[in-house]
N, C-alpha and C positions, 0 to 999 in steps of 0.2 A: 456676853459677847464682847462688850466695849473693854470690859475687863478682861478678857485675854487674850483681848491685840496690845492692850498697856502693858502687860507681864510679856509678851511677846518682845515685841518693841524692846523692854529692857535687857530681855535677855543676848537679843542681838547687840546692840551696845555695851554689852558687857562683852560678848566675847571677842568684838570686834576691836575695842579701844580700853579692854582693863584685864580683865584674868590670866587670858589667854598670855598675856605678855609679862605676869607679876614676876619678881624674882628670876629671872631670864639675864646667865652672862652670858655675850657676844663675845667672843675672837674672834677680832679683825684683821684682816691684809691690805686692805685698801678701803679705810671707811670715813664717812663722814657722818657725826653726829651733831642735826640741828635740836637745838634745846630754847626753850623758853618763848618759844613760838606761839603764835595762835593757830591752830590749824583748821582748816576749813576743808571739810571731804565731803562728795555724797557715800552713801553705804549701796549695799547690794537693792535696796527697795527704793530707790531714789529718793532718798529723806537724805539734808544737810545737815550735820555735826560739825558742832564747833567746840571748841576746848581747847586749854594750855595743856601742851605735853614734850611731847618728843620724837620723833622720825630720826631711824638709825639707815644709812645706808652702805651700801658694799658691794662693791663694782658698781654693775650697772642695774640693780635692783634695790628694791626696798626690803628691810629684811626686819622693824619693826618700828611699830607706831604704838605709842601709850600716852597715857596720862601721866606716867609713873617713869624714873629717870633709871634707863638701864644699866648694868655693869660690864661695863667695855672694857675688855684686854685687847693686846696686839696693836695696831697701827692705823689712826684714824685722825680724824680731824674734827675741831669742833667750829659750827657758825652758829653765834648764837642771835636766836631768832625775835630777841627781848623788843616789845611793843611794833612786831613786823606781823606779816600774815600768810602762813603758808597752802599752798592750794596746788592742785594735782595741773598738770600741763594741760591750756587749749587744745580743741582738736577742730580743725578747718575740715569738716568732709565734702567739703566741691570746691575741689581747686584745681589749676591747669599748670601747673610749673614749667612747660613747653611754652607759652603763647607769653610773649614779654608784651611789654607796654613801650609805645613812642618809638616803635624800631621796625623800620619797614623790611618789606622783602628787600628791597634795593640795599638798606643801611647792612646789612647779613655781608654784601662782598665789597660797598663801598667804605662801610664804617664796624670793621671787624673786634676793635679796641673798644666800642660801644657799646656792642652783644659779648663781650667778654667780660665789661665789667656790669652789665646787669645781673649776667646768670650768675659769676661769682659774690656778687653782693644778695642774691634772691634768698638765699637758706637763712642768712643773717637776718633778714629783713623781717620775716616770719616769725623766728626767735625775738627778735628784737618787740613784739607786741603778745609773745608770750604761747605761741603757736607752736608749740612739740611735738604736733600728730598731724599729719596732711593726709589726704584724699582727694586720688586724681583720678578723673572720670573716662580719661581718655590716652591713658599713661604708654607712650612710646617708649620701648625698649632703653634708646639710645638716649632720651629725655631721664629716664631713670638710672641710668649708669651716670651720665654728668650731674645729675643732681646728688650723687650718693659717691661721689668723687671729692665733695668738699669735705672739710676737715670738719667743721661745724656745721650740723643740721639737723631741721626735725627729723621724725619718722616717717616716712614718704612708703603708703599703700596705693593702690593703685585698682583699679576694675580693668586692667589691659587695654586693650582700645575697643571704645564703645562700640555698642553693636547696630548700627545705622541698617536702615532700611533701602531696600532697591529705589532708588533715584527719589530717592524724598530726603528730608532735610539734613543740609551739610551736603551728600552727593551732589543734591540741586545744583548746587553753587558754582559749581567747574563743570568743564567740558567734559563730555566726556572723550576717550578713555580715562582720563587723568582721575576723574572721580573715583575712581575702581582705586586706584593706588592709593590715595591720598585718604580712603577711608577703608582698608579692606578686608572688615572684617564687616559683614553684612548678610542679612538675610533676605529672602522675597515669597509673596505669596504663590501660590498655582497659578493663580490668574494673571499673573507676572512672567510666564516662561517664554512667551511668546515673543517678549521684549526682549529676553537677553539675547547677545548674541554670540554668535558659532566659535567665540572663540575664549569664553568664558565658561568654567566648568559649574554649573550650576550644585551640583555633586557636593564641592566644597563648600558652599552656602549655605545650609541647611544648619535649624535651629542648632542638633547637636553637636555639629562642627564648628558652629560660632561659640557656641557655648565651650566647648573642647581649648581653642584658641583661648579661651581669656582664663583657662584654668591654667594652661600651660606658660601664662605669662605673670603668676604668682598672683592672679586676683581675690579680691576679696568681697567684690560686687559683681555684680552684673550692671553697666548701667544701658540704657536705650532709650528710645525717642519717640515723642507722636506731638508731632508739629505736624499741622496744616496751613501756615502759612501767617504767623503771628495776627490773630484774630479779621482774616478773611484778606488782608493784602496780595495773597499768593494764594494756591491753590495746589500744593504740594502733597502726593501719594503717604498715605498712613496706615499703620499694618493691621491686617484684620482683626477681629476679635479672638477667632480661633490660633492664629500667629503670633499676638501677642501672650496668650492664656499657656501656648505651648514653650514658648522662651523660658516663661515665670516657671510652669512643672518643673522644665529642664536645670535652671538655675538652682531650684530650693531641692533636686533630687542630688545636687551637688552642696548644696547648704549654704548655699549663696544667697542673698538677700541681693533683691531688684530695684532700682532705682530709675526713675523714667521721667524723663524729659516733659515736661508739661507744663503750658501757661494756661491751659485754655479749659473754660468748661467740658467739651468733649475728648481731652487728651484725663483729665481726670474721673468720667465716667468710666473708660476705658481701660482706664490703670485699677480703677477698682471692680470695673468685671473679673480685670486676669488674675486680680489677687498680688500687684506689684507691692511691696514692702515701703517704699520712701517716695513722696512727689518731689522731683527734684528742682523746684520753683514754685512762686507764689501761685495764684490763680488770677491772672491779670485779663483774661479775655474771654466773653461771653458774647451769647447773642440778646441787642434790646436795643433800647432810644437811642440814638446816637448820641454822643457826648455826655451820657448818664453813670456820673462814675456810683450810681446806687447796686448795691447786689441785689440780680435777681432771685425767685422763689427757690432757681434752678441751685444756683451757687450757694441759699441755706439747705435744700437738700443733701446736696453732697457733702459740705463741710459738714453737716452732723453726719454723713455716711461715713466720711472720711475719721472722725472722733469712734463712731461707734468700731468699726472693723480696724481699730486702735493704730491705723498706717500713720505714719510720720511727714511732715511737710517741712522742708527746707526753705523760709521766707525769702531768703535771696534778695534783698529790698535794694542793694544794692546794685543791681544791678541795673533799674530803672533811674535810681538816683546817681549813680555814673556817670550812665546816658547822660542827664541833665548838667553834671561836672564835666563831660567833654565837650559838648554845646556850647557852654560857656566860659573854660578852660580858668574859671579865674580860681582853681585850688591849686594852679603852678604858686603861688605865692603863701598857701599853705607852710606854717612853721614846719609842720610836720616831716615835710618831702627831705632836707637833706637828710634827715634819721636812715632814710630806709634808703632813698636813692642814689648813687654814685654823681654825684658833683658834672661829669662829663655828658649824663644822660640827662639832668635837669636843664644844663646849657641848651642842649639837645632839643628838648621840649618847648622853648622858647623860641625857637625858628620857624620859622613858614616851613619848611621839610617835618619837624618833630610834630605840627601839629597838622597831619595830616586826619588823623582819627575824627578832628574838632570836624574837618571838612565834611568827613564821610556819614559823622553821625547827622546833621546838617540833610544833606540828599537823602538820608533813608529815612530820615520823619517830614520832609517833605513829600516824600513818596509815598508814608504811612499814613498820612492823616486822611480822612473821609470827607472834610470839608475844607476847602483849599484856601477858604479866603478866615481861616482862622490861624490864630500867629503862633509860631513852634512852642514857645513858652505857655502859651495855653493850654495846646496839647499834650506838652510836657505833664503840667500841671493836670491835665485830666487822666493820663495813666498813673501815676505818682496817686491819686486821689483813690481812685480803682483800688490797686494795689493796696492803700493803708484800708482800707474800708472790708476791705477779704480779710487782713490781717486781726483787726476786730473782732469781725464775726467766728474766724476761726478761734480768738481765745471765749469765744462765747459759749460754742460747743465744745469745749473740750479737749481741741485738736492737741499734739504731741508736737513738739516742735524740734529738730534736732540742726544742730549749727552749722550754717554751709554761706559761704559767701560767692559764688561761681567767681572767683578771681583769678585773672582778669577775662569777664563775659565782652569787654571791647580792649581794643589795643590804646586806647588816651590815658589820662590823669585819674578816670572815676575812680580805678581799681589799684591803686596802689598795694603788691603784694605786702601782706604782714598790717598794715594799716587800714588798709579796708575794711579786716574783719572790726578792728575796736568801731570806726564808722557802723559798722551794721550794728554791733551792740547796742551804740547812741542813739540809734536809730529803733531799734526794738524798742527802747525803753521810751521813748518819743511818743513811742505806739500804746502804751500802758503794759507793756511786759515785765513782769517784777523780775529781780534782781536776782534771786533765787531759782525760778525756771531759766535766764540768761544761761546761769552759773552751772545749772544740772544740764542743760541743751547742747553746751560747751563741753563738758565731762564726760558722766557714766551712763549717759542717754545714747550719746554721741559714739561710743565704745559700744554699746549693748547694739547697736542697731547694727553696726558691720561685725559683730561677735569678738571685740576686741578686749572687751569688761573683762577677760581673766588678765590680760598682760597692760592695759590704762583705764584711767580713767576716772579712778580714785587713790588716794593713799591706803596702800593697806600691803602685808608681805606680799611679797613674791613677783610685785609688780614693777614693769618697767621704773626707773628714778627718774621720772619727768615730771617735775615739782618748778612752782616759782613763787618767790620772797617776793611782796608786795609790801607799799608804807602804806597802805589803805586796806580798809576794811568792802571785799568787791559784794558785800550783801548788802552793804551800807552805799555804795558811789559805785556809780558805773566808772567812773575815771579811773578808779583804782586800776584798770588795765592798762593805764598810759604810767601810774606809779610801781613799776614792776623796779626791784633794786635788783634783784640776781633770775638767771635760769639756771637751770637742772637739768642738762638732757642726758639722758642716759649715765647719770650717777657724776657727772662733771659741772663742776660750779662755773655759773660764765658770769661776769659783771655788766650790766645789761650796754654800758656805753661801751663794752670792747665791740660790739654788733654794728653800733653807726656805720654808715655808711661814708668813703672816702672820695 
């Protein structure tokens, strides 16, 4: 048996990265051949290959990769890749390209020149830490049109706008009517009709109509929500078992994969009754001792539930370690920030108006905490603890992990687009996650989970040219993702400082 998953194995590698491509000329019209590279891919079985070879591309495709140096006619170009390392494009799949950072409602009509040059520097910023593929959970129309109006930018997917539930989370948050607008694609249970009212078509509501709605907006997720009120602070409506079971039918009879909102012990039983496909966050919230960031029996049942029935968890670690960067605001002096942020919004952030976020995060963990005469930074410190301790246990059983940084999950400093995500890398690997799961979580894991593995995800023909030139080896250093030399999106070579931010 072991013997002919080895002669298997080979024969895959053979036809992936030698035969297939021997003695092959190319005529080109618009090509560029990298040569002398390292290249670093996963394959179709998520195993990573590394070898000197070569990657031809033309237009905006890949049209072949070898070991072996092909015979090119026609019109091309060469970079050569001598002692660099070349790797298929990040993919961010939970991000919010709508929700900027450090820019109020007010700043929208008082400070116009301020929301213009964040959204026009936001595509760059992304590129600029190696990010070719995005996934927006909650993707508005007109948010997708300006974001796909720039000159330079990732690939921007989207699950059209999430599918929220009758007055539970998100709805909660505003008044109503205005909730209805502001979130309106929603469903509600039977026992919920009595609530709506007369002037509200319930008609349009219904699973297959919310589901209809996010096909019709070019989705490639489904995603939705089961908050109850971030680990018992609130006390917010969550959809029943049969409502959620029947969303997930509706979705996968459309071949959609489900993605759902969850921190909490019982937002992930509930994901794995209905058969949801991705946890869309860590598992930060149970019930036990208070201030016990130990997992309980409950949280290793599931996480080996969660490994066995092979669903995917998005750690999101980010966003609790944000939280603690807007509290304390002191990453405004971060090297990092001019890279990605426009000069006039860092100014920005440095004001009693820019750091409104710091205020807000401030009142909502004084209002979260269970014991009042413990200090923010403790409590800080004890979901931060929770959270790495889930993350543990999850590479313990098995779990799958696939790359998502909910950026930006607050409007401060924590979530810096494009730079975030290398933070959560440093941060995975903080946690003991090797270099190699980083690298395939980032990839063809990342690609196969929203069904995008035919067009990214790896090097290989036929596939989008979303490649980037690194001066490190990213199996060997997580940094290597801040040593990016060039991007690749879409068959166009970019020089990573033309992306800075002005």
């Amino acid at each position: 048996m072991k013997l002919n998953y080895i002669i298997f194995r080979l024969l895959i590698i053979s036809i992936l990265f030698g035969c297939n491509n021997q003695n092959k000329t190319l005529n080109l019209k618009d090509g560029l051949l990298i040569e002398n590279g390292t290249i670093i891919t996963p394959d179709s079985i998520e195993t990573v290959h590394v070898f000197k070879g070569y990657v031809v591309l033309e237009g905006d495709s890949i049209v072949y990769v070898a070991k072996e140096k092909p015979t090119l006619t026609g019109n091309y170009k060469i970079k050569d890749a001598r002692n660099k390392y070349v790797i298929p494009g990040l993919i961010d799949s939970h991000v919010h390209v709508g929700h900027p950072i450090g820019i109020s409602d007010a700043d929208y009509e008082n400070m116009p020149e301020l929301v213009e040059s964040y959204f026009n520097q936001l595509p760059k910023s992304y590129l600029y830490f190696g990010y070719t593929t995005l996934i927006d959970y909650d993707l508005k129309e007109q948010t997708k049109k300006r974001f796909n109006e720039s000159e330079i930018k990732p690939l921007l997917y989207g699950a059209g706008r999430g599918i929220r539930y009758f007055n539970g989370y998100g709805q909660t948050l505003f008044p109503k009517p205005l909730r209805y607008k502001i979130f309106p694609n929603w469903v509600f249970d039977e026992s919920q009709k009595s609530d709506l009212s007369e002037d509200i078509d319930f008609e349009n509501h219904t699973v297959e109509k919310a589901v209809k709605k996010s096909l019709e907006s070019n989705a490639i997720c489904i995603k939705t929500y089961y908050e109850d009120g971030f680990g018992g602070t609130f006390n917010w409506p969550v959809p029943s078992d049969s409502l959620l079971t029947e969303l997930v039918t509706q979705a996968h009879n459309n071949n959609l994969p489900v993605a759902l909102h969850s921190t909490s012990a019982s937002a992930y039983k509930a994901g794995l009754k209905a058969g949801v496909d991705i946890f869309a966050h860590g598992l930060w919230h149970w019930k036990g001792e208070p201030l016990d960031a130990n997992p309980t029996p409950e949280i290793h049942e599931i996480l080996e539930q969660v490994a066995l029935q092979k669903k995917y968890m998005q750690l999101t670690t980010r966003v609790l370690y944000g939280e603690y960067d807007d509290y304390t605001w002191e990453r405004i002096n971060d090297i990092e920030l001019p890279h990605v942020l426009p000069s006039i919004l860092i100014k920005h952030l440095k004001t009693n108006e820019g750091q409104f976020a710091k205020r807000e995060i401030t009142e909502t963990y004084n209002q979260l905490k269970p014991d009042k005469t413990i200090s923010n930074e403790a409590y800080f410190k004890f979901g931060i603890d929770k959270m790495n301790n889930v993350v543990k246990l999850a590479q313990k059983y098995g779990v799958k992990m696939i790359f998502g940084t909910d950026t930006p999950s607050a409007a401060g400093i924590g979530n810096v687009p494009g730079y975030n995500g290398f933070l959560e890398m440093q941060s995975l690997v903080k946690l003991g996650i090797n270099l190699e799961e980083i690298f395939i979580a980032s990839t063809i894991r990342n690609a196969r989970a929203f069904n995008l593995d035919k067009k990214i995800g790896s090097i290989s023909p036929s596939k989008v040219a979303n490649l980037l030139i690194l001066n490190q080896n990213p199996l060997n250093n997580i940094n290597a993702y801040n040593a990016i030399e060039q991007i690749i999106i879409k068959g166009k070579l970019i020089e990573r400082n033309e992306l800075i931010a002005k």
